[in-house]
BANUTOR-743886 format. One record per atom (N, C-alpha, C): residue in one letter; chain; atom name; z, y, x. Coordinates in steps of 0.05 Angstrom, whole numbers, plus 5000, padded with zeros to 4 digits. Layout:
N
+---------+--------+-------+------+------+------+
! residuo ! cadena ! atomo !   pz !   py !   px !
+---------+--------+-------+------+------+------+
!       a !      A !    CA !    Z !    Y !    X !
...
+---------+--------+-------+------+------+------+
//
This chain:
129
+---------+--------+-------+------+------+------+
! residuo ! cadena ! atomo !   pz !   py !   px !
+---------+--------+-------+------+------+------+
!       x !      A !     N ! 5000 ! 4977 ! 5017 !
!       x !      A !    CA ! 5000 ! 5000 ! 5000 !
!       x !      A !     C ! 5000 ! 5025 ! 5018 !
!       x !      A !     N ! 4985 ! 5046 ! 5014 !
!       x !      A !    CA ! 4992 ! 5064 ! 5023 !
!       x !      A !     C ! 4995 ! 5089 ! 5014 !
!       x !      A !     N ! 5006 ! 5103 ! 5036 !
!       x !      A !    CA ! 5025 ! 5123 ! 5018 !
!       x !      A !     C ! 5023 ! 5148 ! 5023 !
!       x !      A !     N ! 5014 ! 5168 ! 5018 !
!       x !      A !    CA ! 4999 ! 5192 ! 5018 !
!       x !      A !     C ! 5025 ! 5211 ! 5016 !
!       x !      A !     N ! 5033 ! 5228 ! 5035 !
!       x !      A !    CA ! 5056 ! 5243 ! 5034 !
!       x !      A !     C ! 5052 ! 5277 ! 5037 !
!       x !      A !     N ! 5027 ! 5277 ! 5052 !
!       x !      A !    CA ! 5016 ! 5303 ! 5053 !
!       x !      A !     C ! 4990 ! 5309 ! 5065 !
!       x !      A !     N ! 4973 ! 5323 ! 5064 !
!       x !      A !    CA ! 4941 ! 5325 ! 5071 !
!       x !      A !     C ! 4945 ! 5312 ! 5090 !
!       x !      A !     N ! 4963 ! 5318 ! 5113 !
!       x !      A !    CA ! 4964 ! 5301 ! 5148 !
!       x !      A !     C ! 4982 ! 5284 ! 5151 !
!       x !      A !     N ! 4999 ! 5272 ! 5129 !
!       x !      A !    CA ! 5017 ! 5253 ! 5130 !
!       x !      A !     C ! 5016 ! 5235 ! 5121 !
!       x !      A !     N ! 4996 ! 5205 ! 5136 !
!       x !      A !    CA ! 4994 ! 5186 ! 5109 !
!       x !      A !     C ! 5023 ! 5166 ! 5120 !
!       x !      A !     N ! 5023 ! 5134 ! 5103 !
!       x !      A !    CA ! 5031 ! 5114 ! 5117 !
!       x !      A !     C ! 5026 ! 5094 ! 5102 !
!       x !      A !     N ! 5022 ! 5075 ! 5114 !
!       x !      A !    CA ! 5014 ! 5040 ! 5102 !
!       x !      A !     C ! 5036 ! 5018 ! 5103 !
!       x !      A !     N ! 5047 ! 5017 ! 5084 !
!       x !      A !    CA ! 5066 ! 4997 ! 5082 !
!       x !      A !     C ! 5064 ! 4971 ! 5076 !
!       x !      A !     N ! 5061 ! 4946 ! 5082 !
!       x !      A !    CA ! 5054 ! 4927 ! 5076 !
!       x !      A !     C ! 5070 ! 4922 ! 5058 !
!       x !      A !     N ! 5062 ! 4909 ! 5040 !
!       x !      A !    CA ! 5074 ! 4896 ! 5010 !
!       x !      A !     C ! 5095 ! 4870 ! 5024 !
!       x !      A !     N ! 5092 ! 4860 ! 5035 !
!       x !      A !    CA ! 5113 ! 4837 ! 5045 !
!       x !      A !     C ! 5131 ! 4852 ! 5045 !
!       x !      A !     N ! 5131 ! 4879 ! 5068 !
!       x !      A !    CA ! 5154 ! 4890 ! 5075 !
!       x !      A !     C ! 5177 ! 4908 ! 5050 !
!       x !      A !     N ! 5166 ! 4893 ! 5023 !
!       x !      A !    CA ! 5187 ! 4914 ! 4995 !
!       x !      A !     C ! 5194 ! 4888 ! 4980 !
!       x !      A !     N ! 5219 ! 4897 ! 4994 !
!       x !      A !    CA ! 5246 ! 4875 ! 4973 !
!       x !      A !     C ! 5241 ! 4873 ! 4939 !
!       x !      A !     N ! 5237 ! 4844 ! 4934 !
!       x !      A !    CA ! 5246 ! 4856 ! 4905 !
!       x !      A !     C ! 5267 ! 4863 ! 4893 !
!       x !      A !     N ! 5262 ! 4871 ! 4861 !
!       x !      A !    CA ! 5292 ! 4878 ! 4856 !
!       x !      A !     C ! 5294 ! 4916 ! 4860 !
!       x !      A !     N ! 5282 ! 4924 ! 4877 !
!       x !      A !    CA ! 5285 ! 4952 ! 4884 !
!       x !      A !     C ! 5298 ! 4946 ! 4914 !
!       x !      A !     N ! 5298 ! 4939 ! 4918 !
!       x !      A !    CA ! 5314 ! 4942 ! 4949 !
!       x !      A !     C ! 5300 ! 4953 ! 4969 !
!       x !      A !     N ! 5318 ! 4961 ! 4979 !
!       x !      A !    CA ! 5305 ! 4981 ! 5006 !
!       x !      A !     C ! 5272 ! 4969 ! 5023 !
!       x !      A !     N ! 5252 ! 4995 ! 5030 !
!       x !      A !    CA ! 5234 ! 4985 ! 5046 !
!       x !      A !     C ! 5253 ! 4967 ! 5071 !
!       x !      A !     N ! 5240 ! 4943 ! 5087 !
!       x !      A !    CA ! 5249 ! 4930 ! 5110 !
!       x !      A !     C ! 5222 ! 4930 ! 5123 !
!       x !      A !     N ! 5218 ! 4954 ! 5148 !
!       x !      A !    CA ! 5196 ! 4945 ! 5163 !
!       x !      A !     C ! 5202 ! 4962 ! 5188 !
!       x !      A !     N ! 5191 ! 4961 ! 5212 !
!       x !      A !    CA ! 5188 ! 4978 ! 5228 !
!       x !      A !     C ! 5184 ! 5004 ! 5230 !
!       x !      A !     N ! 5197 ! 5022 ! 5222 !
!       x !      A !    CA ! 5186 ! 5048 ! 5222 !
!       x !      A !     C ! 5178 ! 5064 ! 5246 !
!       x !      A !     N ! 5187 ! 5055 ! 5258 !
!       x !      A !    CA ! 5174 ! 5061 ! 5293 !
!       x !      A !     C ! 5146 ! 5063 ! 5286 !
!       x !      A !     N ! 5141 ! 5029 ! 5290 !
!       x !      A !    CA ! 5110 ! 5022 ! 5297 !
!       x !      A !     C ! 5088 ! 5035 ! 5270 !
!       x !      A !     N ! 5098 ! 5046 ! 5254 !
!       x !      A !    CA ! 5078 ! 5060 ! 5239 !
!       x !      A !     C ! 5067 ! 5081 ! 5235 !
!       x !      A !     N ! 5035 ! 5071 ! 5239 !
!       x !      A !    CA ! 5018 ! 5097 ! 5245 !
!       x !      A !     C ! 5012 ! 5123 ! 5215 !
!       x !      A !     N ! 5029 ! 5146 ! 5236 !
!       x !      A !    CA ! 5035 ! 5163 ! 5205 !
!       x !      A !     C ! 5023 ! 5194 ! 5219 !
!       x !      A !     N ! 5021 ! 5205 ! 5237 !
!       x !      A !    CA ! 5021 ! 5226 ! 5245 !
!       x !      A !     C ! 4984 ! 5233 ! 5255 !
!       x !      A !     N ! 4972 ! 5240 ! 5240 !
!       x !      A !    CA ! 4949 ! 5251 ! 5248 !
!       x !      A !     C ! 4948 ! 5267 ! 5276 !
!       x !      A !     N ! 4933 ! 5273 ! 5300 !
!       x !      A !    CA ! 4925 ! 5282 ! 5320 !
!       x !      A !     C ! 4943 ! 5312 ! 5321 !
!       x !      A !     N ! 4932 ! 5334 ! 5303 !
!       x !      A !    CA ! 4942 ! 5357 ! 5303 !
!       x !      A !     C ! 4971 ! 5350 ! 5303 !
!       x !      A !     N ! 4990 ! 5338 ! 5284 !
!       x !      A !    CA ! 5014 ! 5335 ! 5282 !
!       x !      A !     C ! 5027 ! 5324 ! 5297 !
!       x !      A !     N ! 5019 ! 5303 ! 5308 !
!       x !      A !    CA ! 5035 ! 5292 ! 5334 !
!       x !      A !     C ! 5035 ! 5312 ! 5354 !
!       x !      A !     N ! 5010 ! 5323 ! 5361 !
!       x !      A !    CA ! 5009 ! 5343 ! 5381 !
!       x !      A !     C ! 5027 ! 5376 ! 5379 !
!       x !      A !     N ! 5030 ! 5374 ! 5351 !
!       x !      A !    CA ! 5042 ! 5402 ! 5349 !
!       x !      A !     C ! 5080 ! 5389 ! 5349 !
!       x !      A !     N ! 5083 ! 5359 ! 5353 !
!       x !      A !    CA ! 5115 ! 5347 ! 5347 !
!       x !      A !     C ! 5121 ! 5345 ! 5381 !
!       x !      A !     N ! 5100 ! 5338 ! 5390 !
!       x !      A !    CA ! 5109 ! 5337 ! 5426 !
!       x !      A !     C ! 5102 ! 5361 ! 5434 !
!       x !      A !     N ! 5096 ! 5384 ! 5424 !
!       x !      A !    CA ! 5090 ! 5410 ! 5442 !
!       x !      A !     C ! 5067 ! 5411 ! 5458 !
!       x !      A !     N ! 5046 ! 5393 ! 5457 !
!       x !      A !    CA ! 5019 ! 5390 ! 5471 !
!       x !      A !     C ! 4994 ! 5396 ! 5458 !
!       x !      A !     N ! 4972 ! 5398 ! 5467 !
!       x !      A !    CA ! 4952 ! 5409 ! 5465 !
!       x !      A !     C ! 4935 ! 5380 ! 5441 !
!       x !      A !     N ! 4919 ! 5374 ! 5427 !
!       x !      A !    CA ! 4910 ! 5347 ! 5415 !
!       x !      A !     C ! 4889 ! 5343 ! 5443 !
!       x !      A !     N ! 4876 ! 5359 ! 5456 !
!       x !      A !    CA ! 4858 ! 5353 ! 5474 !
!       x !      A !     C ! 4876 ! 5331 ! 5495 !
!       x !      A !     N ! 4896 ! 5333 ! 5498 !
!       x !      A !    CA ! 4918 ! 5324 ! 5520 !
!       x !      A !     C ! 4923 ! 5297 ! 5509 !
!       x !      A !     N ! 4916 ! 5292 ! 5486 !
!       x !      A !    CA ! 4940 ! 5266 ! 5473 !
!       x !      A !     C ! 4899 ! 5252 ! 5468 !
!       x !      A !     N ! 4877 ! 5270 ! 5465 !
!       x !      A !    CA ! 4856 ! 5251 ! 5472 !
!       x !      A !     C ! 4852 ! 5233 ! 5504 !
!       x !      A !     N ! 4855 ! 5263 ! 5521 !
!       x !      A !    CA ! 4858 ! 5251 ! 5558 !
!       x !      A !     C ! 4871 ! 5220 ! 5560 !
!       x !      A !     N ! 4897 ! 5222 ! 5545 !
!       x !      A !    CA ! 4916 ! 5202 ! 5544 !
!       x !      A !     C ! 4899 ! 5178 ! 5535 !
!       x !      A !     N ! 4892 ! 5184 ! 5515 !
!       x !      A !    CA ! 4874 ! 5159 ! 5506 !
!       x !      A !     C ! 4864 ! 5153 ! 5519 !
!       x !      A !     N ! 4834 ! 5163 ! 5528 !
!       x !      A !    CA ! 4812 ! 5156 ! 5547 !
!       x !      A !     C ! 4825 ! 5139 ! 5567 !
!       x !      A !     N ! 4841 ! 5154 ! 5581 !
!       x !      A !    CA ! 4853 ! 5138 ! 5612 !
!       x !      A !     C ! 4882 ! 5112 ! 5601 !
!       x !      A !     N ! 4876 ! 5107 ! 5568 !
!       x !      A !    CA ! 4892 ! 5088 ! 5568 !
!       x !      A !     C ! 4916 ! 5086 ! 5570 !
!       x !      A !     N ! 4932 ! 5106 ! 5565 !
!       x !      A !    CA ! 4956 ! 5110 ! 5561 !
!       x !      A !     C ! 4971 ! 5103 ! 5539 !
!       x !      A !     N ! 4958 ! 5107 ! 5521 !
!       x !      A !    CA ! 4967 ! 5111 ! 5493 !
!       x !      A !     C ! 4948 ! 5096 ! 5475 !
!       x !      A !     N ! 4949 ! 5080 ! 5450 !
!       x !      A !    CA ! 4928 ! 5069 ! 5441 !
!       x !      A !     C ! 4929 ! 5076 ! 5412 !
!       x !      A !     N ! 4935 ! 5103 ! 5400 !
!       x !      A !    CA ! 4944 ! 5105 ! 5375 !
!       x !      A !     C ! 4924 ! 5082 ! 5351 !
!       x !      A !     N ! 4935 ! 5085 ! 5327 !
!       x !      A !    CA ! 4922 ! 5074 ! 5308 !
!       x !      A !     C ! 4896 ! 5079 ! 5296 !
!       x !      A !     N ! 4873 ! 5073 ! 5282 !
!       x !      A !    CA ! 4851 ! 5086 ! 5270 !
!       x !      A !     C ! 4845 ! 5078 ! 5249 !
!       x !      A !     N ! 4846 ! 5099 ! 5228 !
!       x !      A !    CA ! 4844 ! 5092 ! 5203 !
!       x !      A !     C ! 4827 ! 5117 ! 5194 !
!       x !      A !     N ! 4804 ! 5113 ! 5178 !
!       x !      A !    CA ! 4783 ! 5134 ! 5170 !
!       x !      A !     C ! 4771 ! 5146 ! 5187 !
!       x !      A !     N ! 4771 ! 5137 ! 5220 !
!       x !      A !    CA ! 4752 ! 5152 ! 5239 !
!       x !      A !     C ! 4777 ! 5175 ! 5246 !
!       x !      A !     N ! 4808 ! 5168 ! 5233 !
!       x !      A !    CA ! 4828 ! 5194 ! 5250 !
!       x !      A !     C ! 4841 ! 5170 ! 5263 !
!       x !      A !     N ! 4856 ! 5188 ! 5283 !
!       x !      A !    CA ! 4874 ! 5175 ! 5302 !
!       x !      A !     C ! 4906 ! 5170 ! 5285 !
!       x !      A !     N ! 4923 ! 5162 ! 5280 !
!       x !      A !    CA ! 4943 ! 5161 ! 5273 !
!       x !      A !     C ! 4970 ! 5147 ! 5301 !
!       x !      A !     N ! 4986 ! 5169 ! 5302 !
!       x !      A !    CA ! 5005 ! 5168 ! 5319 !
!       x !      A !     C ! 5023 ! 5154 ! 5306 !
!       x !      A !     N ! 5047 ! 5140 ! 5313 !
!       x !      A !    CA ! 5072 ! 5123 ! 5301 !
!       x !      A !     C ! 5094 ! 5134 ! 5319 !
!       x !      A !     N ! 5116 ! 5131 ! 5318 !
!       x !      A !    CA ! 5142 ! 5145 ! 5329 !
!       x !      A !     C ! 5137 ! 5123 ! 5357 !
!       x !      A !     N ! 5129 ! 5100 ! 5356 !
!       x !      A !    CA ! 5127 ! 5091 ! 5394 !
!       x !      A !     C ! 5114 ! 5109 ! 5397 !
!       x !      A !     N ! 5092 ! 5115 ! 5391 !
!       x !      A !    CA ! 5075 ! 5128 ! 5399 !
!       x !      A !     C ! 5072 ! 5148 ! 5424 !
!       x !      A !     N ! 5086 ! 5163 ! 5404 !
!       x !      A !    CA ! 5107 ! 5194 ! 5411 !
!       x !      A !     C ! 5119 ! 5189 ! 5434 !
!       x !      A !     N ! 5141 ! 5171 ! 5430 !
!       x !      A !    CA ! 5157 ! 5164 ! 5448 !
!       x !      A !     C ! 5144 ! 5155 ! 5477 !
!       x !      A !     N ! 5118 ! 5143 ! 5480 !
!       x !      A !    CA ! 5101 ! 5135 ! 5496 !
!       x !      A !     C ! 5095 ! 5165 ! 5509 !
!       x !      A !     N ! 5084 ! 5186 ! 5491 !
!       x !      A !    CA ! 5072 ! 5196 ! 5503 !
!       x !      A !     C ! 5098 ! 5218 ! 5514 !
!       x !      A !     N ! 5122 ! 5220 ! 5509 !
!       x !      A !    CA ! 5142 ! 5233 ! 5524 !
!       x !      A !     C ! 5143 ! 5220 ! 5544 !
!       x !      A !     N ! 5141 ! 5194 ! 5544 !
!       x !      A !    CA ! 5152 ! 5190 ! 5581 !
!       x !      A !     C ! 5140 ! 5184 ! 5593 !
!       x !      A !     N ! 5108 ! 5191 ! 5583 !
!       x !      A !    CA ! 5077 ! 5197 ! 5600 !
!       x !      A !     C ! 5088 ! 5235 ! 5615 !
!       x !      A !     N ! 5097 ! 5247 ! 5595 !
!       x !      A !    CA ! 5102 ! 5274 ! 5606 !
!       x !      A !     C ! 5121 ! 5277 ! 5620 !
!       x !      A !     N ! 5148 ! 5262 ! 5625 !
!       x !      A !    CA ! 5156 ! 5267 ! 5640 !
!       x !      A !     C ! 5155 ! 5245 ! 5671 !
!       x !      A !     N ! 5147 ! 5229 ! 5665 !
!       x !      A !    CA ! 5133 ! 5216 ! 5696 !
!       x !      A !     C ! 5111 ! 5235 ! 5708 !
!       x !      A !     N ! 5095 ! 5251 ! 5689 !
!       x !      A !    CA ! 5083 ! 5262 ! 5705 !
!       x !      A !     C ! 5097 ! 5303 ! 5721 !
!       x !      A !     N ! 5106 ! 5302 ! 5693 !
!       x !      A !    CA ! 5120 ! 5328 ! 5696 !
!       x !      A !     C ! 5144 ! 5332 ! 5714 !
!       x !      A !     N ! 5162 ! 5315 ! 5703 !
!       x !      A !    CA ! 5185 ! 5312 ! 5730 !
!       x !      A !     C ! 5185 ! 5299 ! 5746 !
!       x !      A !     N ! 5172 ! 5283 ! 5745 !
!       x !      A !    CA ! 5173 ! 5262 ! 5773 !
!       x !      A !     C ! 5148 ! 5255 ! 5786 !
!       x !      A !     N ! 5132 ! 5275 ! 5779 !
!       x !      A !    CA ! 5104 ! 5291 ! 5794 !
!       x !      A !     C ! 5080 ! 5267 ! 5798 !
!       x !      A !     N ! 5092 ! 5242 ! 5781 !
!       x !      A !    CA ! 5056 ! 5220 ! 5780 !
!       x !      A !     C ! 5034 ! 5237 ! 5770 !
!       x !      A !     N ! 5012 ! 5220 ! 5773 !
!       x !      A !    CA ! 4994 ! 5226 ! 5772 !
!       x !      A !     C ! 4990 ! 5206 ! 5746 !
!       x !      A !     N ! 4972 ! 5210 ! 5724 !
!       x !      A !    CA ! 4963 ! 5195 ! 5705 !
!       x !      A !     C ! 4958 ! 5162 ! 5721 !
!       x !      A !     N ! 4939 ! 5159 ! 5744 !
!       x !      A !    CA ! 4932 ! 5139 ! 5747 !
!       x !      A !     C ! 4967 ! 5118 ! 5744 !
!       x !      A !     N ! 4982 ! 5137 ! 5771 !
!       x !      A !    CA ! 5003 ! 5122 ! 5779 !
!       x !      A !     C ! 5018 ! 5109 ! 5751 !
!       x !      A !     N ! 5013 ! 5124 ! 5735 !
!       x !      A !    CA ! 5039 ! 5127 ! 5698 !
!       x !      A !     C ! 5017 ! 5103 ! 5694 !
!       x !      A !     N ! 5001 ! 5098 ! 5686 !
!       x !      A !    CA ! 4991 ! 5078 ! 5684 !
!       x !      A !     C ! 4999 ! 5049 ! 5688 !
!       x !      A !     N ! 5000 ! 5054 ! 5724 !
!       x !      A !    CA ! 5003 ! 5022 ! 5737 !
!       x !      A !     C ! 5040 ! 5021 ! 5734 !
!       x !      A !     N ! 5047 ! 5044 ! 5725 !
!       x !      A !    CA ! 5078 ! 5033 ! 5716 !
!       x !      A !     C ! 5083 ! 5025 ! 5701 !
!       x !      A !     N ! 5076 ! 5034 ! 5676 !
!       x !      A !    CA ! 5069 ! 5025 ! 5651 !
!       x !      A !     C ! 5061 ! 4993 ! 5645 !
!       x !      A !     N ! 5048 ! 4990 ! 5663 !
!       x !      A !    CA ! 5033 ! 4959 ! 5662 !
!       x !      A !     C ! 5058 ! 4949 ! 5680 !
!       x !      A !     N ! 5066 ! 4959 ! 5694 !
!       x !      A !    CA ! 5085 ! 4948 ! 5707 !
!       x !      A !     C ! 5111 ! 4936 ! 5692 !
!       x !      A !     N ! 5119 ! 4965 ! 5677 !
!       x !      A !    CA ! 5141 ! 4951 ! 5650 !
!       x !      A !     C ! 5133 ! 4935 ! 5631 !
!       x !      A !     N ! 5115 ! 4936 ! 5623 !
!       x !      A !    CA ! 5094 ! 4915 ! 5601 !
!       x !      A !     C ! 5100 ! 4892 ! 5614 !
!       x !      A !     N ! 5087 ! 4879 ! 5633 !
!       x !      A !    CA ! 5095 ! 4864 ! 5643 !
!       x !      A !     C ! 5125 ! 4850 ! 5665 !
!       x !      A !     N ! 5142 ! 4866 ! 5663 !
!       x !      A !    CA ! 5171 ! 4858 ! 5668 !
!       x !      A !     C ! 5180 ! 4853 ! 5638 !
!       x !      A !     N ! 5178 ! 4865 ! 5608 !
!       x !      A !    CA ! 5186 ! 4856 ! 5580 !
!       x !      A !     C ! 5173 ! 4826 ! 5577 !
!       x !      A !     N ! 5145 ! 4833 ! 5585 !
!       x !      A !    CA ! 5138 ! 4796 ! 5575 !
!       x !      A !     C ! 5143 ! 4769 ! 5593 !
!       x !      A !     N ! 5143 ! 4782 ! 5615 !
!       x !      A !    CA ! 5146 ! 4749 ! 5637 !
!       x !      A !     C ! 5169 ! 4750 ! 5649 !
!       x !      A !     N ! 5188 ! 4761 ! 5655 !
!       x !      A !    CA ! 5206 ! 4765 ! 5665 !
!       x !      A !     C ! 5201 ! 4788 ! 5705 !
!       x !      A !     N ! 5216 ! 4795 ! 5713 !
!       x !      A !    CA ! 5222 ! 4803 ! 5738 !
!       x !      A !     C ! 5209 ! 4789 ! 5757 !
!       x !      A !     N ! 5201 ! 4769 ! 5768 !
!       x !      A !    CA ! 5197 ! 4750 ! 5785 !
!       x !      A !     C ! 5167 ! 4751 ! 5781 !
!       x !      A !     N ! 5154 ! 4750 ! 5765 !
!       x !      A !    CA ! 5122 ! 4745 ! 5756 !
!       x !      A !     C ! 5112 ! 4777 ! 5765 !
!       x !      A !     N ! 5137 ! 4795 ! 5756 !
!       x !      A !    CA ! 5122 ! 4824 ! 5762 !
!       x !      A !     C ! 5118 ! 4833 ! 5791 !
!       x !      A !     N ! 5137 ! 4822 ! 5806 !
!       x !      A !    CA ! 5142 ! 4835 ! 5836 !
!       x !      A !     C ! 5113 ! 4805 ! 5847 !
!       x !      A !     N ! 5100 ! 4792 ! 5840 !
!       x !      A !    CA ! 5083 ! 4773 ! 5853 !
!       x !      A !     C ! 5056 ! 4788 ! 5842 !
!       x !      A !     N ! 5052 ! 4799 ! 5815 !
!       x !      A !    CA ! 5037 ! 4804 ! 5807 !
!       x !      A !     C ! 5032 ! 4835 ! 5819 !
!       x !      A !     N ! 5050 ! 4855 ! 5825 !
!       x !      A !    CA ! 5044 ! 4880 ! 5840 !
!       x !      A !     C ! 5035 ! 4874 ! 5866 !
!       x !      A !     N ! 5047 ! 4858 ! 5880 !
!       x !      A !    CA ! 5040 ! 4845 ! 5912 !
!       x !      A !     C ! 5007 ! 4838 ! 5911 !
!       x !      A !     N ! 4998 ! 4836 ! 5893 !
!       x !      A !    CA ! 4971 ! 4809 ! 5885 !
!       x !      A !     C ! 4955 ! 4843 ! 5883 !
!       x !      A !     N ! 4961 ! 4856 ! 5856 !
!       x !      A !    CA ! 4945 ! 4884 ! 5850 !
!       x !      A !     C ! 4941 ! 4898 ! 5877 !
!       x !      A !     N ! 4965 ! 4897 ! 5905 !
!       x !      A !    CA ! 4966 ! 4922 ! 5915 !
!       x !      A !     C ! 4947 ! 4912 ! 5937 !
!       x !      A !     N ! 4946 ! 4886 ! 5948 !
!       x !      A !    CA ! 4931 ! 4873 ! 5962 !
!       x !      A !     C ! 4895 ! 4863 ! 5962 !
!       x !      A !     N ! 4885 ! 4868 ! 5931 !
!       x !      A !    CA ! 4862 ! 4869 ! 5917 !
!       x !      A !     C ! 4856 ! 4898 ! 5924 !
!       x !      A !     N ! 4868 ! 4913 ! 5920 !
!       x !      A !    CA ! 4863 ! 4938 ! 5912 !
!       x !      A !     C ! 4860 ! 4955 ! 5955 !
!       x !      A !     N ! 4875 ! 4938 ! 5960 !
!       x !      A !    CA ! 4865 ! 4948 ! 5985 !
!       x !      A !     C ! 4842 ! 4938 ! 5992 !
!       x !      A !     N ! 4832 ! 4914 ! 5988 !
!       x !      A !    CA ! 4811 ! 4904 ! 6004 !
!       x !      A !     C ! 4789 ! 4915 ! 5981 !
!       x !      A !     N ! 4781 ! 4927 ! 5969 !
!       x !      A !    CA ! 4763 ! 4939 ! 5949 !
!       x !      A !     C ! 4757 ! 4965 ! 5970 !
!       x !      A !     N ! 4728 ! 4966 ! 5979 !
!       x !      A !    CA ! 4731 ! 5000 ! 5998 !
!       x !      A !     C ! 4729 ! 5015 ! 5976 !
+---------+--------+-------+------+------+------+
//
């Protein structure tokens, strides 16, 4: 079902996710894509051109529904500590990237797969001229 809250505010609720009876929605409200381009960009203080960059170079993978982008509260949250890896702690997009993949992969395989798997990237990546 979805749910139309304002010209730039939609959201899609899956019907599984509504108790019967009346009982409360139960779903992720994080992961749902609700915030059109302009609005996310005007909620993190950034430019929408900035939160496209993000895309392109794969940072961020927002949602697509009608040919718009739709942002979700990870989202957001993604793209704050895209700004401050790069802002305070002076990375470079590429570097936010390979960290990124870096934590991605320390959540799914554990610690041990990640420090073999950076050794493996940093050693490819050298012999590539």
């Amino acid at each position: 079902m979805t749910i139309v809250l304002s010209r730039y505010l939609t959201t899609h609720v899956p019907l599984s996710t509504l108790r019967l009876g009346g009982g409360r929605v139960r779903s992720r409200r994080d992961d749902l894509p609700v915030y059109v381009i302009s609005v996310a960009a005007d909620l993190l203080g950034l430019h929408p051109r900035t939160l496209r960059i993000y895309e392109e170079k794969g940072l961020v993978q927002p949602a697509r529904r009608n040919h718009q982008r739709l942002y979700s509260e990870r989202d957001l949250e993604r793209v704050r500590s895209i700004r401050h890896l790069t802002q305070e702690m002076g990375l470079n997009l590429a570097g936010v990237r390979v960290l990124m993949e870096i934590h991605e992969r320390m959540e799914l395989r554990g610690s041990k797969d990640v420090v073999s798997w950076v050794v493996e990237r940093t050693v490819r990546r050298r012999r590539v001229p």
